[in-house]
C-alpha positions in Angstrom: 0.0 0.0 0.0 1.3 3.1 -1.0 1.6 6.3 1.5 -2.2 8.1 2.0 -2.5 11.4 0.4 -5.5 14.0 1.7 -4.8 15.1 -2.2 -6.3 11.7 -3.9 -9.3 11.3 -1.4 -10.1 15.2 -2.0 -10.3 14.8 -5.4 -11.9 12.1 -5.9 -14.4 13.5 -3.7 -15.0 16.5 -6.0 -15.1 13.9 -9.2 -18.1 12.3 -7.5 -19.3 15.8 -6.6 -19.4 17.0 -10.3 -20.7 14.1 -11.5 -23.4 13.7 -9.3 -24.4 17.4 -9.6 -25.3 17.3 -13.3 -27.5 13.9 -12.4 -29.0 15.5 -9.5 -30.2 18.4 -12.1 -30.6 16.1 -14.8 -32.6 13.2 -13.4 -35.7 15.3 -11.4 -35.8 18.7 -13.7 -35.3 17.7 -17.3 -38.4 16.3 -18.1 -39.7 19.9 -16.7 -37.4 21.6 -19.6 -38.4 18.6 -21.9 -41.9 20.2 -21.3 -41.1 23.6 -21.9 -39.3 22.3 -25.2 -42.9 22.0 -26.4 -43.6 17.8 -26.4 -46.2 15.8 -25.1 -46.2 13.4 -21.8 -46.2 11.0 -24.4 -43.2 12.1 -26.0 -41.6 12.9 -23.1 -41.8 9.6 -21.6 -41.0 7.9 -25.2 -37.7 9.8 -25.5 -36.7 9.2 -21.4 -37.6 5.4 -21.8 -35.6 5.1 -24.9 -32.9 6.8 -23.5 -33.0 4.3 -19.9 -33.0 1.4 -22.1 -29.6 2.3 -23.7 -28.3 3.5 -21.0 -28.6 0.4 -19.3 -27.2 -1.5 -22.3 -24.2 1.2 -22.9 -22.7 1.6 -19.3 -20.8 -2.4 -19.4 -20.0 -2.0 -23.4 -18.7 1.7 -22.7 -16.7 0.7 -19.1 -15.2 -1.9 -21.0 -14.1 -0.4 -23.7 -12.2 1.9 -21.1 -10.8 -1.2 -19.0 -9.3 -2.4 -22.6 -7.3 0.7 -23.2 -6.3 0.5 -19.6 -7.1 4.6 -19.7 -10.0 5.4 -17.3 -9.2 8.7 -16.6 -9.4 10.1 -20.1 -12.2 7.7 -21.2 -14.3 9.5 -18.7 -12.9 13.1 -19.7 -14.1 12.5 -22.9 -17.3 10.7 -22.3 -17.8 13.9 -19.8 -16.7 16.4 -23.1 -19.3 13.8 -25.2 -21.6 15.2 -22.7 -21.7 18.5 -22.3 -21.8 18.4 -26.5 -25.1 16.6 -26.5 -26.5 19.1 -24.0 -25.7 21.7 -26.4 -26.5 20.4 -29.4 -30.0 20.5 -26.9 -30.3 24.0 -27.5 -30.0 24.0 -31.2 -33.7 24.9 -32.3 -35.1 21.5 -33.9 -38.3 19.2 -33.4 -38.3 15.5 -31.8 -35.4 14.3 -33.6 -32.9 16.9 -32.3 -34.2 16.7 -28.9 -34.3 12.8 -28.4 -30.9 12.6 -30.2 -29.1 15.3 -27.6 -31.1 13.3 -24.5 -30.7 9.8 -25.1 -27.1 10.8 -26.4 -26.4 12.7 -23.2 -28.2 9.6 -21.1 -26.1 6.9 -23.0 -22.5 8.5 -22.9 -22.9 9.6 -19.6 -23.7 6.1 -18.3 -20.1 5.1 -17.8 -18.7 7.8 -15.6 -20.2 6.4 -12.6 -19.0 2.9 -12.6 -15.6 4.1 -14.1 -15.3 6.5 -11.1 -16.5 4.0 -8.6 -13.5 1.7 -10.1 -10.8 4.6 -9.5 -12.1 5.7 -6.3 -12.2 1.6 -5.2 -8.5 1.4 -6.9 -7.8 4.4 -4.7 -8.7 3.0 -1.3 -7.2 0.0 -1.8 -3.8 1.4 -2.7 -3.7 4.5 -0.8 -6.4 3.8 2.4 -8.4 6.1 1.6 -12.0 5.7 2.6 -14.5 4.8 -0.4 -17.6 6.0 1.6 -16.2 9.4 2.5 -15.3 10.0 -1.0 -18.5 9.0 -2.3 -20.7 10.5 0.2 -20.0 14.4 -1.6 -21.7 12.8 -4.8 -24.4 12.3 -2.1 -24.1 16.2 -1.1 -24.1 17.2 -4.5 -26.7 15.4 -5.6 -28.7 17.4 -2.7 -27.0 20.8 -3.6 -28.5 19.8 -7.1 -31.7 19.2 -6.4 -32.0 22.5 -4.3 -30.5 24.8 -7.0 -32.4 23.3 -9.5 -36.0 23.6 -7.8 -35.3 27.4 -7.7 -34.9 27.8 -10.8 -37.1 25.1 -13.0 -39.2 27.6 -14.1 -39.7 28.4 -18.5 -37.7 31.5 -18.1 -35.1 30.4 -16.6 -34.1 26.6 -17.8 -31.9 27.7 -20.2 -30.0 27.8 -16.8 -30.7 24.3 -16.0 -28.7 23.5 -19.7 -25.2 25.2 -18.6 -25.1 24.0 -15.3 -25.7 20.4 -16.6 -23.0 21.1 -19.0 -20.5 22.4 -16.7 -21.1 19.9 -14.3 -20.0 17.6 -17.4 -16.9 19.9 -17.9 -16.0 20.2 -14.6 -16.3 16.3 -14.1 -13.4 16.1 -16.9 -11.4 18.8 -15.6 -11.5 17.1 -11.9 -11.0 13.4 -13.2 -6.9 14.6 -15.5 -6.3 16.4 -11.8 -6.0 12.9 -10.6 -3.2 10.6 -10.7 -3.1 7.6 -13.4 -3.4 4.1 -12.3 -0.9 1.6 -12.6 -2.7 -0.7 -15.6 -2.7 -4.6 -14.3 -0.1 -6.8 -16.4 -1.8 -10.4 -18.2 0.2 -13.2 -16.3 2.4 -15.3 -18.7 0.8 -18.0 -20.6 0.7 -21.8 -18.3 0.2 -19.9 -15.3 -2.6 -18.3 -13.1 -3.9 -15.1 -14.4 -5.1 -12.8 -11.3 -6.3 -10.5 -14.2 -9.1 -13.1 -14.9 -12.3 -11.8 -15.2 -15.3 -13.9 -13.6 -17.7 -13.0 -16.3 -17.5 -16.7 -17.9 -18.4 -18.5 -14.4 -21.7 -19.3 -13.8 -21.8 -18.4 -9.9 -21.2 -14.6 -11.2 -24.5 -14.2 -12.9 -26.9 -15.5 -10.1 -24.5 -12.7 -7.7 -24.5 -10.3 -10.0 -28.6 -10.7 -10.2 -29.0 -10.4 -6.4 -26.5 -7.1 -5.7 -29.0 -5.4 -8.4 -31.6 -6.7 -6.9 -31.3 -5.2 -3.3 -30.9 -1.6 -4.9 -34.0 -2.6 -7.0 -36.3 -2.7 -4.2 -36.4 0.7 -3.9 -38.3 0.9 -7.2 -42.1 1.4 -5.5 -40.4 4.2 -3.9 -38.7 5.9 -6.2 -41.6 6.0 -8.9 -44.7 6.5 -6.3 -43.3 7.5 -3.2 -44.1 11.1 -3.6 -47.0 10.2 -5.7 -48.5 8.3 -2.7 -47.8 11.0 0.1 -49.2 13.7 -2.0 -52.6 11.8 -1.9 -52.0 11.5 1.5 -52.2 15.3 1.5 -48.7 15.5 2.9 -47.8 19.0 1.7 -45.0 19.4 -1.2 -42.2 21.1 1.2 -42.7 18.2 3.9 -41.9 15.4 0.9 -39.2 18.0 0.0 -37.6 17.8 3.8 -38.5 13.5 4.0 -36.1 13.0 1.1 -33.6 15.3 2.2 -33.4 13.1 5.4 -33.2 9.7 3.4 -30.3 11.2 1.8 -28.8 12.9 5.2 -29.0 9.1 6.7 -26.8 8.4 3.4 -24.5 10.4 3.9 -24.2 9.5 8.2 -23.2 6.0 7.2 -20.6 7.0 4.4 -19.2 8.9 7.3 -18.9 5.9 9.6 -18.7 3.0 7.4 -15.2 2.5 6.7 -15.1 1.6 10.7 -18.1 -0.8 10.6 -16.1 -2.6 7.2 -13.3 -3.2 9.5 -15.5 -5.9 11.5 -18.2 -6.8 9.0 -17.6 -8.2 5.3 -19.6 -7.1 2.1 -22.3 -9.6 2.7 -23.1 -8.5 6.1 -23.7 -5.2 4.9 -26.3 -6.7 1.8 -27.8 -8.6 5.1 -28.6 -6.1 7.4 -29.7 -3.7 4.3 -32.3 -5.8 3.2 -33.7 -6.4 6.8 -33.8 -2.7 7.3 -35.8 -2.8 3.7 -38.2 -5.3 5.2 -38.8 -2.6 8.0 -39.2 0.1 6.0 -41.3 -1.0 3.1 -43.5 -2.9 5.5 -44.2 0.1 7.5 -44.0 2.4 4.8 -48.0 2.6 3.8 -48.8 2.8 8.0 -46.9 5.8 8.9 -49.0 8.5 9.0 -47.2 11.0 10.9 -44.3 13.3 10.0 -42.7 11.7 12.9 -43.3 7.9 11.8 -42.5 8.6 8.0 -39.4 10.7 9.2 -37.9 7.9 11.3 -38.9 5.4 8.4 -36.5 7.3 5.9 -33.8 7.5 8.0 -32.9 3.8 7.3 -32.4 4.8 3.5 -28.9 4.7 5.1 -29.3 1.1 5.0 -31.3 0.2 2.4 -29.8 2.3 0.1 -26.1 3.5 1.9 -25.3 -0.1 2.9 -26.4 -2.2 -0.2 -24.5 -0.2 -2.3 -21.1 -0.5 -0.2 -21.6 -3.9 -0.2 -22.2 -4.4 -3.7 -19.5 -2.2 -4.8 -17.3 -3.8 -2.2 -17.7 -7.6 -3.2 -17.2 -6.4 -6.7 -14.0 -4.5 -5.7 -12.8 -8.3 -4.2 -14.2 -10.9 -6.6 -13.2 -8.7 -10.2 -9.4 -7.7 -10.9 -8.7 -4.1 -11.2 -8.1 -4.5 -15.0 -11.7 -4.9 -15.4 -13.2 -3.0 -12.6 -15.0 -0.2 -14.7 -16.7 -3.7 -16.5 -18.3 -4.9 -13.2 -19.3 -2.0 -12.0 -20.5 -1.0 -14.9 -22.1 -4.7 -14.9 -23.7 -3.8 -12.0 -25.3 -0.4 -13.5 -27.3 -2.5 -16.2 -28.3 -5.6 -13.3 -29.3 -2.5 -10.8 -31.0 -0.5 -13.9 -33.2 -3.9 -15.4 -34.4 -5.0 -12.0 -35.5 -1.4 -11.4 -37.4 -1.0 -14.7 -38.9 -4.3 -14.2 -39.7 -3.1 -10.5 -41.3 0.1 -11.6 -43.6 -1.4 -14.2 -45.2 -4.2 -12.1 -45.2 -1.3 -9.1 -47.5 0.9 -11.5 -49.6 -1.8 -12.1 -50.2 -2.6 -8.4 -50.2 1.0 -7.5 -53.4 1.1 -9.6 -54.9 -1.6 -7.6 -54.4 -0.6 -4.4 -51.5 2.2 -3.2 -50.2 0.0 -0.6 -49.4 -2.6 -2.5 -46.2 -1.7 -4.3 -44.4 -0.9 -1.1 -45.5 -4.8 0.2 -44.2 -6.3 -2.7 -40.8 -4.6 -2.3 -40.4 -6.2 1.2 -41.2 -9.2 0.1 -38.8 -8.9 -2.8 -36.3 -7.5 0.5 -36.9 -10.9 2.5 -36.1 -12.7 -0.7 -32.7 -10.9 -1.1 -32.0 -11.4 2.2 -32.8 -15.4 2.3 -30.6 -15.8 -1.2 -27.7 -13.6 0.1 -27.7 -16.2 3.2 -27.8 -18.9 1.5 -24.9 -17.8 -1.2 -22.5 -15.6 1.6 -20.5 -18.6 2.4 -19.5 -19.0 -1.9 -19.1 -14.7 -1.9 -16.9 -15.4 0.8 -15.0 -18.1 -0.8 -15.1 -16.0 -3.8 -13.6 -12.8 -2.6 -10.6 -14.9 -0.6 -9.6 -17.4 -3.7 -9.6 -13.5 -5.7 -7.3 -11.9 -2.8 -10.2 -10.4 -0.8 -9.4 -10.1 2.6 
């Protein structure tokens, strides 16, 4: 392990911080320009869904091809440059076609940063010591800086606004990213002997893994596409939902804070474990709180459900996939988090029109099944990670 530096950790903090700005304005507030662009809900969700289905097929073929040159750093500086063009090419006056060429462009080639970073910043920690979750907790913070920046001003007159912050958040993403060191590229062991550079894409235990990391993120599809939907008929009143998510995002960022002490006595698969019991409690609960109180205290354990999942996955990933393909699992993971959550979403819709409650049921059952198969498969994770190198 190579000596610490404040340096690395701080900048990889402010690559996750860029990046995770332009989602935060991208993800709740561009379908609001999309309207103001002058197209229908129809072709508003046409051009969004189009766009989510390549993203989710682009982010492994895209990581990989950056794992291949061995150059992560500049693959994402120019899939952030890639970026920013699409959003302007956005503003060039045009009908349908312009439009759903600069989004679904803009959705596809930015679909690789994330995973990319999450493989330099994981790269990081493990040669340095930093501490993954502190880095990646200020892409939490900017995704909340985001979303408060872009309420004030996701108004017609002023969207235009919304467009060159988006793009300089893609700039400045590329800027940040050559400000950090390169990484030593993994050699191919010589031929007769074991290659540690060996991906585990060809096994057959990966798949079923790969499936069930995804699928604890997943179950936070009912929430995600009716949770504010279902406390607005509630007649919870729009700042209140505003302040709720802020505090699922707070409890987030608490766990980044302490996690890299609670990794030092639990292993990846603990962490999956006790997130998808905290997702039985909270989607259980979810349609019987009706109190600020109640709902409040049910959010905080988005620190779990979503905080802890994610560490895990990320984590056992980090262990079981050698660095020379690191962008490909995480970006793996992406399109097996991204799948499950579409799939999640559409059967959610359909039992949301049944009955309101019945989404968020169906999520912790989906939880109690994650947990039961991440029991029952910890002991081969575990063998997994250690015949990799894990510790």
């Amino acid at each position: 392990m190579t000596k610490f530096s404040p340096t690395i950790s701080a900048r990889v903090a402010a690559l996750f911080a860029c990046h995770f700005f332009g989602f935060g304005l991208f993800l709740p507030f561009f379908p609001v320009v999309l309207e103001f662009r002058g197209l229908s809900a129809v072709e508003i969700g046409f051009i969004l869904g189009a766009g989510t289905i390549a993203r989710i097929a682009a982010s492994p073929i895209l990581s990989n091809v950056a794992d291949r040159t061995g150059k992560r750093r500049q693959s994402i500086l120019i899939y952030s440059l890639i970026g920013a063009a699409f959003i302007a090419f956005f503003a060039v006056p045009g009908g349908l076609i312009v439009v759903g060429v600069s989004v679904i462009g803009y959705m596809v080639i930015k679909a690789p940063v994330l995973p990319l970073s999450d493989a330099y910043a994981l790269d990081a920690a493990r040669n340095t010591g930093a501490d993954y979750a502190r880095m990646r907790l200020w892409g939490s913070a900017g995704f909340v800086a985001a979303t408060l920046i872009g309420g004030s001003i996701a108004s017609e007159k002023s969207s235009w606004l919304l467009l060159v912050l988006i793009a300089l958040a893609a700039l400045a993403t590329g800027a940040v990213v050559m400000m950090l060191p390169k990484q030593q590229r993994e050699e191919k062991a010589p031929e007769g002997t074991h290659d540690a550079t060996e991906a585990p894409f060809k096994a057959p235990w990966f798949w079923p893994v790969l499936a069930l990391l995804g699928l604890f993120q997943a179950s936070h599809a009912a929430f995600y596409g009716f949770g504010t939907l279902y406390w607005q008929a509630m007649g919870v009143p729009d700042f209140t939902i505003g302040s709720l998510w802020a505090i699922g995002v707070v409890a987030e960022i608490a766990l980044f804070i302490v996690a890299g002490k609670l990794a030092l006595r639990f292993d990846p698969p603990v962490f999956l474990i006790v997130a998808g019991l905290a997702a039985i409690v909270r989607w259980s609960l979810f349609p019987l709180a009706d109190s600020f109180f109640s709902m409040a205290l049910l959010q905080t354990l988005h620190g779990l459900t979503f905080g802890a999942s994610h560490l895990g996955a990320v984590a056992i990933l980090a262990r079981v996939v050698p660095n020379r393909w690191a962008g490909t699992g995480q970006g793996l993971l992406a399109t097996s988090i991204g799948i499950l959550m579409a799939i999640g979403l559409s059967v959610s819709g359909t039992l949301y029109e049944v009955d309101p409650d019945m989404p968020f049921y169906l999520m912790a059952a989906v939880s109690a099944v994650g947990v039961l198969a991440m029991v029952v498969l910890t002991p081969l994770v575990r063998q997994r990670m250690a015949d990799a190198g894990g510790d």
